[in-house]
C-alpha positions, -999 to +999 in steps of 0.1 A: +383-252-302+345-245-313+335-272-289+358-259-255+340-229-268+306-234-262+312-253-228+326-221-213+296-201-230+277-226-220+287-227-181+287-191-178+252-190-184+239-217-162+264-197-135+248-162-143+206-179-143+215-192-108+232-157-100+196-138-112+177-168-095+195-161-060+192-123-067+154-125-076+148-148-046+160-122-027+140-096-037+108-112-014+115-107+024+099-129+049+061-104+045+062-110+013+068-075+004+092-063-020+126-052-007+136-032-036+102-013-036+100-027-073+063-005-075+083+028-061+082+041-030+104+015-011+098-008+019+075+003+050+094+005+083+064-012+096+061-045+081+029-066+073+018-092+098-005-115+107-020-109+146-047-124+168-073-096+167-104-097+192-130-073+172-165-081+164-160-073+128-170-099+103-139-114+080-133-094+049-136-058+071-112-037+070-108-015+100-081+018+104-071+023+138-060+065+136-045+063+170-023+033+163-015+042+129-026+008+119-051-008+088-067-046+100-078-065+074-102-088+100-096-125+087-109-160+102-104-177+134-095-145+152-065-133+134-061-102+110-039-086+085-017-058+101-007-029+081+011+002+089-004+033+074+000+070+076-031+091+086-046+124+085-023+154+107-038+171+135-077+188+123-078+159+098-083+129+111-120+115+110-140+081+119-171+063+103-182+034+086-178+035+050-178+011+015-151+007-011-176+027-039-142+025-065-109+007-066-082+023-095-049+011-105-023+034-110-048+063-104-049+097-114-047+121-087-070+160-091-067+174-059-100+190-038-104+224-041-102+223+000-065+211-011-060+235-032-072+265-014-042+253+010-017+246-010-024+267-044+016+253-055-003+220-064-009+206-097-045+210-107-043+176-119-015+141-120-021+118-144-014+082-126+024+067-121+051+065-098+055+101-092+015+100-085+005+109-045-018+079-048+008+053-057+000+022-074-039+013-062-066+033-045-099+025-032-120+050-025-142+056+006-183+058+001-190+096-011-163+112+008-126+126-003-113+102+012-092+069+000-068+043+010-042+042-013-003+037-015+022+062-014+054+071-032+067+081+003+074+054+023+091+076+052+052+090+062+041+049+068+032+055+106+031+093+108+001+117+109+011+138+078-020+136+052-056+158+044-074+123+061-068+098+037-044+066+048-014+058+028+003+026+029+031+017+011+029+004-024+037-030-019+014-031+010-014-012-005-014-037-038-014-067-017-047-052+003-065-042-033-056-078-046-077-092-007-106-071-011-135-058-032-161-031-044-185-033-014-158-043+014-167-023+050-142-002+062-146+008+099-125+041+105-119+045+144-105+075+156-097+073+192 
């Protein structure tokens, strides 16, 4: 009895690891993003991929394309990394050539006083987490107000709604923090 027992115990188990295997294995789509949104925020509409890209940009630059709503990471042999971002609205939208000066995980967010002159209902200060504007990694733009950084709103991912930073999603805006560095140009083209 104690033996018929443990084999059904003993079967369940190996049937409910290969149930959370199957179910984990799932959790990856074919970009390597996170279908669940396991970091918050959920999956972009606009999936990572990687393109052909014809830029005379050195690999390891990073280049934001406003008007296609659209963050390059340039890599070798003429391909990039394609991202879909949201940008700044109408009156906020900008271009330069800047450095990652900062990158944060899990930042904490104390909005500009410009921010808060327009919006006085915002908190004077977040501390980081998934409720956070910033989402799970930042990295912040030379001396400027300005970041790239993920987004507990995965609905703006392509739209113009933010004061001129660029949101990505968190899934994609980990994965680009993990590629690049401290020091890393970022090209901002508005067009």
């Amino acid at each position: 009895m104690i033996r018929f027992f443990a084999a059904s115990i003993a079967a369940m188990a190996l049937l409910l690891a290969g149930a959370v295997d199957a179910s984990a294995a799932g959790m990856m789509d074919f970009t390597g993003t996170s279908s669940t949104g396991f970091l918050g925020g959920g999956a972009s509409s606009i999936p990572r991929t990687t393109v052909m890209y014809n830029g005379n940009y050195a690999p390891g630059t990073i280049v934001v394309n406003t008007s296609e709503r659209r963050l390059y990471l340039v890599l070798q042999n003429g391909q990039a990394l394609r991202y879909g971002i949201g940008v700044g609205r109408d009156g906020f939208r900008w271009g330069g050539v800047h450095k990652i000066t900062a990158k944060k995980e899990w930042p904490e967010w104390t909005p500009p006083s410009q921010m808060i002159a327009r919006r006085p209902d915002l908190p004077r200060h977040m501390k980081g987490g998934i409720e956070n504007p910033l989402g799970a990694r930042a990295m912040y733009l030379g001396s400027t107000l300005y970041r790239i950084h993920g987004s507990n709103e995965p609905e703006t991912i392509g739209q113009a709604v933010s004061s001129g930073c660029f949101r990505m999603t968190n899934d994609d805006v980990t994965d680009l923090y993990g590629r690049v560095g401290v020091g890393t140009t970022v090209v901002v083209l508005n067009n």
